[in-house]
N, C-alpha and C positions, 0 to 999 in steps of 0.2 A: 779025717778026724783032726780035732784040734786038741795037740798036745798040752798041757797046763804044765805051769813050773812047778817044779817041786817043791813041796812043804817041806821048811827046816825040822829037825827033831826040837820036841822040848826042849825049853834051857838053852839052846846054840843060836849065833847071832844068823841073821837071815842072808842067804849070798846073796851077792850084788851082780846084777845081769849084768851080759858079757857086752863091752861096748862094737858098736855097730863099725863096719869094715868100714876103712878111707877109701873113697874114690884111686883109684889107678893114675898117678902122676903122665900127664899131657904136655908134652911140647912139642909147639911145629918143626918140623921136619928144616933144617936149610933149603935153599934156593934150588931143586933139581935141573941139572943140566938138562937139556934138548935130548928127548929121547929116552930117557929115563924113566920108571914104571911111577906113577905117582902112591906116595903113602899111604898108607892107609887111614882115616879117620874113621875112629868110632860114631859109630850110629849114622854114617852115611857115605855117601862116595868119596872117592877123592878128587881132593881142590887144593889148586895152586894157589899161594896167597897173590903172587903177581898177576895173572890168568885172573879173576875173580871179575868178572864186571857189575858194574854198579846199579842198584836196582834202580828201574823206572817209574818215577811219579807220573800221576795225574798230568803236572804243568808241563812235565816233559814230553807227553803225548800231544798236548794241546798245543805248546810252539811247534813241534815239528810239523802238524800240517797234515794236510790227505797225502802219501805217496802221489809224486808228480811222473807222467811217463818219463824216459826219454825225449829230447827234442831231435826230430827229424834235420838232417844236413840240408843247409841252405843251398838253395840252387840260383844259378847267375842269372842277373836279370837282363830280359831284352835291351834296357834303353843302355846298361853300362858296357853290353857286346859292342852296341853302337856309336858310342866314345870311343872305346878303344880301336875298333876300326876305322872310324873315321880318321882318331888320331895316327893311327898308323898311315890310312892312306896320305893323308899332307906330308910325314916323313917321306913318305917312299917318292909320292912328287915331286918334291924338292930337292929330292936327290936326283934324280934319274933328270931335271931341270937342269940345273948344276954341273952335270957330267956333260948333257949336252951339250950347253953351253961352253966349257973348258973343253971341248973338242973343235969349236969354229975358230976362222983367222980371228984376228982383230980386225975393225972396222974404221979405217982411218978419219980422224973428222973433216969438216967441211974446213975449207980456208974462210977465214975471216976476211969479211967484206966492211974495209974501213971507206968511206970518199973522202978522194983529196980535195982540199982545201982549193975555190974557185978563185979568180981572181977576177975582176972588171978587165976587158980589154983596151976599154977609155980611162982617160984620167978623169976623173969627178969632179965636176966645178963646184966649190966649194960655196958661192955665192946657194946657189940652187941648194944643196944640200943642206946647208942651215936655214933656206926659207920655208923646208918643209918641216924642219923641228920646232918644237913648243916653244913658243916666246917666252923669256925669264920674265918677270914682275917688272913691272915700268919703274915700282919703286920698292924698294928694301930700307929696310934699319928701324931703327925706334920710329913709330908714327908718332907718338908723343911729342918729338923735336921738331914734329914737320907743323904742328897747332900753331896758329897763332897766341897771342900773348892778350890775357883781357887788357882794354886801356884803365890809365890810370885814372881814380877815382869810382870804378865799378865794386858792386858788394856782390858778395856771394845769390845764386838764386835756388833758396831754400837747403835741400840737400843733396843737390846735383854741385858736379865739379867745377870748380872754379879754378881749378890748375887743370893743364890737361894730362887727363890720364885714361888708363887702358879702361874699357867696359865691356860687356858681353852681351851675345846675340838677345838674351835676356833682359839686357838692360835698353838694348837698341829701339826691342818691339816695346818697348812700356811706351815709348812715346811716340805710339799709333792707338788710336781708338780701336780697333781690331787687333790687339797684342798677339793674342792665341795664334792669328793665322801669319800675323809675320812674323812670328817667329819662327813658324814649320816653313813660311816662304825663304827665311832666312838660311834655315839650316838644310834646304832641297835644295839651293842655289849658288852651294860652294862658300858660305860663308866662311872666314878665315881669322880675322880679328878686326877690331874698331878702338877708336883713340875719340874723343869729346873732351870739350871744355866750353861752358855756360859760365856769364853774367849777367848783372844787371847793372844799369845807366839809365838814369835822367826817366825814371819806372818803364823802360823799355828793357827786355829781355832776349839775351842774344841766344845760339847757338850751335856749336860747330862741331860736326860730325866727320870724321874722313872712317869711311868700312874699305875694306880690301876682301876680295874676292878670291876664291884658286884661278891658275891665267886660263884652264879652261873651261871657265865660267866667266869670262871678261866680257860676253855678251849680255848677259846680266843687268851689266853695272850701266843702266842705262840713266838720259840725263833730262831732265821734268822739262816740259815745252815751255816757252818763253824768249826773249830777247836775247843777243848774245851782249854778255858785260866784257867784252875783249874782244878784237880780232884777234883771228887765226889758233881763238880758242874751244874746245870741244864743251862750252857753257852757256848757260840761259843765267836769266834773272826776271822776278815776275814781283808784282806787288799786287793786291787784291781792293779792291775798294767798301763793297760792302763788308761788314765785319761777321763775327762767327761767337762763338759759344765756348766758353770754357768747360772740360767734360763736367757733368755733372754739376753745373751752376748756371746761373743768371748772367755773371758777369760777362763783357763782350771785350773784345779785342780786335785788332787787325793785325792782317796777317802777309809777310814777303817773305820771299825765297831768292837761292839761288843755287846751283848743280856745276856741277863737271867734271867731267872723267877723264883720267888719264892710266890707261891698261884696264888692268882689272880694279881700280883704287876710282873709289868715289869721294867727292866732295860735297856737303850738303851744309847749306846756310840759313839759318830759320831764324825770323824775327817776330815780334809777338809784342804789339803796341796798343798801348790805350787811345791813340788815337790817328787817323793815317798815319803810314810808314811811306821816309822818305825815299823814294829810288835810286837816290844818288847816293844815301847810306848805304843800300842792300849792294850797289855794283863795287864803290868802295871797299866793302869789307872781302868781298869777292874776289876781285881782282890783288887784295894784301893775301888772302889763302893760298891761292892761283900762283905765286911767286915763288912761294915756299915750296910746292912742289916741282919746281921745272926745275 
């Protein structure tokens, strides 16, 4: 049954219900030591405020993952048994090498086989002995000083040298119609250096060539068939009667020479005239070359 409050009498003010009870003052307990019975909380067990762990969200299940087993202990692999044995047999080799070795004598070396120095039993003739060595050059020094000298009154012929001076195997072969090939004959046959000097007189055109060869290549240095312009000279001289052809023109010319060798050093005399050349010029100027080198 439900009690009702009591009606005041007429005339008296009406009592004022009795105010509602305060909750039971609450405070957590301090820190209990280890071992210690836990306190009591109203309306539920007891909990340790440090103890309490944290509740698990949703995201907190989802990073940690499926439980993973244990991972089984690794077991040694065949091929690293087989390093490590191997490596140990080479140690153990090399030792058990080494010991044996540092137990034998020493092994004396061989004696050194010097030969003594022979001697000829003969004295050497010396003549002999320098007939069989290389012959030095018949001639040395500037070839330029060995040129004759143009005579007076000659003019230059074109843009070849009119003083004599040094030229090249290249400049040698321009003045053969077959350049290309003497000049490979040139440089196959020990070429060594050339001295020229060209004029012209009276529209005859001279010109004088001395080449030097290595001495052995002084076979080489051979001398163009013809008369000799000197006794007891190693030279010809030749003049030509019918005339020839300027390269590559109409114009004609006639043509003498003249050669001689001395070692491995040639001499060559080319004359080139508008109309016979005299013999007694070409041996002249031949025998004034010929001077110069003896």
């Amino acid at each position: 049954m439900t009690t009702e409050p009591a009606q005041p009498a007429p005339g008296q003010p009406p009592t004022p219900p009795a105010p509602p009870a305060a909750p039971p003052a609450f405070a957590p307990p301090a820190f209990a030591p280890p071992g210690a019975p836990a306190p009591a909380v109203p309306g539920g067990a007891p909990v340790y405020p440090d103890t309490v762990p944290a509740p698990l969200t949703a995201l907190d299940v989802l990073a940690a993952g499926p439980e993973q087993p244990p991972r089984p202990p690794r077991r040694p692999r065949p091929v690293l048994l087989s390093v490590y044995a191997l490596a140990l047999g080479v140690l153990a080799g090399g030792a058990v090498g080494y010991a044996v070795q540092a137990q034998r004598p020493p092994t004396p070396l061989a004696p050194l086989q010097v030969a003594r120095p022979a001697y000829p039993q003969q004295n050497v003739d010396a003549g002999a002995f320098a007939a069989t060595q290389p012959r030095p050059p018949a001639v040395e020094g500037d070839l330029t000083k060995l040129l004759v000298r143009p005579p007076s009154g000659s003019t230059p012929w074109g843009e070849l040298p009119d003083q004599p001076s040094w030229v090249s195997a290249g400049d040698v072969a321009q003045h053969h119609g077959n350049a290309a090939e003497e000049f490979k004959l040139l440089l196959g046959t020990g070429f060594r250096r050339a001295a020229e000097v060209d004029w012209t007189k009276d529209d005859i055109r001279y010109r004088v060539l001395l080449t030097q060869y290595a001495p052995e290549h002084s076979d080489v240095a051979a001398v163009p068939p013809g008369q000799p312009f000197a006794p007891d000279v190693e030279g010809t001289y030749r003049v030509f009667d019918e005339p020839e052809h300027w390269a590559e023109s109409t114009e004609q010319f006639y043509y003498g020479r003249a050669g001689a060798r001395r070692g491995a050093l040639v001499m060559e005399i080319e004359v080139f005239s508008p109309r016979p050349v005299d013999p007694e010029s070409v041996k002249s100027l031949a025998k004034q070359q010929w001077e110069r080198l003896v």
